[in-house]
N, C-alpha and C positions, 0 to 999 in steps of 0.2 A: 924657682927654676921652671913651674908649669908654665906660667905665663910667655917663658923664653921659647920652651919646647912648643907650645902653640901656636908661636910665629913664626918658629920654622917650619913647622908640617903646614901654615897659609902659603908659606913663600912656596915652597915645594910644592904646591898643588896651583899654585898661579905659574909656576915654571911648566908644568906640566902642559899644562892647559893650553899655554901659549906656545908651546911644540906641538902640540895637534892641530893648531889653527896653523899653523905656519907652513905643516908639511899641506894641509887642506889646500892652502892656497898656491903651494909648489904645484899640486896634481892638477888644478883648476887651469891656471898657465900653460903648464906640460901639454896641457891635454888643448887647450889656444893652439900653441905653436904647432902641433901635430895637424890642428883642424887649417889652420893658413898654409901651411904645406901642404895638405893635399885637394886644397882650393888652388892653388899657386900650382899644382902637376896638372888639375885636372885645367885649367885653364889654357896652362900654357905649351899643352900637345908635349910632344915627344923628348925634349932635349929638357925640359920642366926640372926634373930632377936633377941632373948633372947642375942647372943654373943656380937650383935651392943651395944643391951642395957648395956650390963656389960660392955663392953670395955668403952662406953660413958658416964656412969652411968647416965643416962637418963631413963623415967618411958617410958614407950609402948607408952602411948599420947605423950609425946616428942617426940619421933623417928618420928611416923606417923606423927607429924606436920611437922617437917620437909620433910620426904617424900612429903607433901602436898605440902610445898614449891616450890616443885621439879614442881607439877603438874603444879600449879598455874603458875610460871613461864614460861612453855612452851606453858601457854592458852595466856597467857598477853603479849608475844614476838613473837607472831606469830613461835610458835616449834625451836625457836635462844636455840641452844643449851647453857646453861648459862657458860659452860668453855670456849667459844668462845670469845680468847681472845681481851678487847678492851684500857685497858692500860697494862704498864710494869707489875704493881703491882698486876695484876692479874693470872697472870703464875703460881703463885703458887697451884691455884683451879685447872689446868691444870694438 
């Protein structure tokens, strides 16, 4: 039974593992969309947001969260720009 029980507690620590890296890359994204969104207001003057919102169909509080994201992420990374790519799979926020 050791043997058994020692593959369960790998598999459980590769499950782990692989939900940290996953939410890692939900915040990296989150924190993208926030930053093109407020690249896309700051662009696009006054009506910027209302257009985020319809292109996005997202409410005003969703946009802003994300924009938040955006903030949040350059308090908690020491200002790591979040396109700053650090695997393949990321280029695409790029």
């Amino acid at each position: 039974m050791g043997d058994l029980m020692t593959g369960v507690l790998e598999a459980r620590q590769r499950y782990q593992r692989a939900r940290a890296e996953a939410a890692e890359h939900v915040d990296r994204y989150r924190a993208c969309l926030g930053l093109a969104i407020r690249e896309a207001r700051a662009a696009g003057g006054p009506g910027a947001q209302t257009s985020v919102m319809s292109a996005l169909k997202l409410s005003r509080e969703q946009v802003r969260a994300f924009e938040q994201a955006y903030t949040d992420w350059l308090r908690d990374h020491d200002g790591e720009n979040p396109r700053t790519p650090v695997a393949a799979e990321l280029t695409a926020c790029v």
